[in-house]
C-alpha positions, -999 to +999 in steps of 0.1 A: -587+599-443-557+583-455-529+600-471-502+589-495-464+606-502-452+599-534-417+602-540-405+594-579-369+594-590-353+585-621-354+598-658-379+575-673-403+540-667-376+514-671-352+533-645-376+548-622-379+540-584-409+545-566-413+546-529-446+555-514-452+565-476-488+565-459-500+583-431-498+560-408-459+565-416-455+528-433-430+535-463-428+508-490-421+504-528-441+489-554-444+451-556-436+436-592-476+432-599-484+472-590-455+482-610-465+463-641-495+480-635-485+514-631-463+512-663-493+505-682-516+532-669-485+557-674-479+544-707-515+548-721-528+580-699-533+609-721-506+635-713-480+646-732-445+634-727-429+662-709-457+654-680-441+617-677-439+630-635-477+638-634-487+612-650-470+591-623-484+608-596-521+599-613-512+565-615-498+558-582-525+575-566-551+551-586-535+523-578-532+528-543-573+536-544-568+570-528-599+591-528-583+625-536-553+637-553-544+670-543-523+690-570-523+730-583-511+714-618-540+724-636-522+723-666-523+685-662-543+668-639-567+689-623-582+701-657-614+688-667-608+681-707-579+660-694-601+640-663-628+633-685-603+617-704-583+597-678-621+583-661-623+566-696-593+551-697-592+542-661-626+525-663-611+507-694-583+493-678-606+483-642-600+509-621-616+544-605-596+575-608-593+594-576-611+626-577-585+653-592-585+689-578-569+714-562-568+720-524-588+751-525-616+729-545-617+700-518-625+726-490-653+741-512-638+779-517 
């Protein structure tokens, strides 16, 4: 199963810098056309502002068509008002949110 590192600096969207490294150890940033993308998905997912961060991390991983994303923020991403939420507006916008849990979930404890 692929995985994906995602590394995020900068204050906000118009300053940020993504760079994003898979397990087969290729490392590469965002292309103009992803970007554009994830702006909009950050821009319109449904968490507040001070989770700008996780709200990138969804993003990313949605773009990047990753099956899991992997988190112990259940505060705001693996929390099931909030994923019921961002599968609307991901299936609004054309794509399919990677499943959203923690790793103790995944492995079924």
């Amino acid at each position: 199963m692929p995985v994906l590192l995602i590394r995020i600096t900068g204050a906000n969207l118009r300053s940020t810098s993504f760079t994003t490294r898979s397990s087969s150890g290729s490392c590469t940033g965002l292309g103009s056309t992803k970007r554009s993308c994830l702006v909009k998905l950050v821009r319109r997912l449904v968490l507040p502002a001070k989770a700008v961060e996780d709200a990138f991390h969804v993003a990313i991983a949605t773009l990047h068509g990753m099956d899991y994303l992997l988190t112990w923020n259940c505060r705001h991403i693996a929390n099931a008002e909030i994923i019921r939420r961002l599968v609307e507006l991901c299936e609004e916008l054309g794509y399919e949110l990677p499943t959203l849990c923690t790793p103790e979930q995944l492995m079924g404890s």
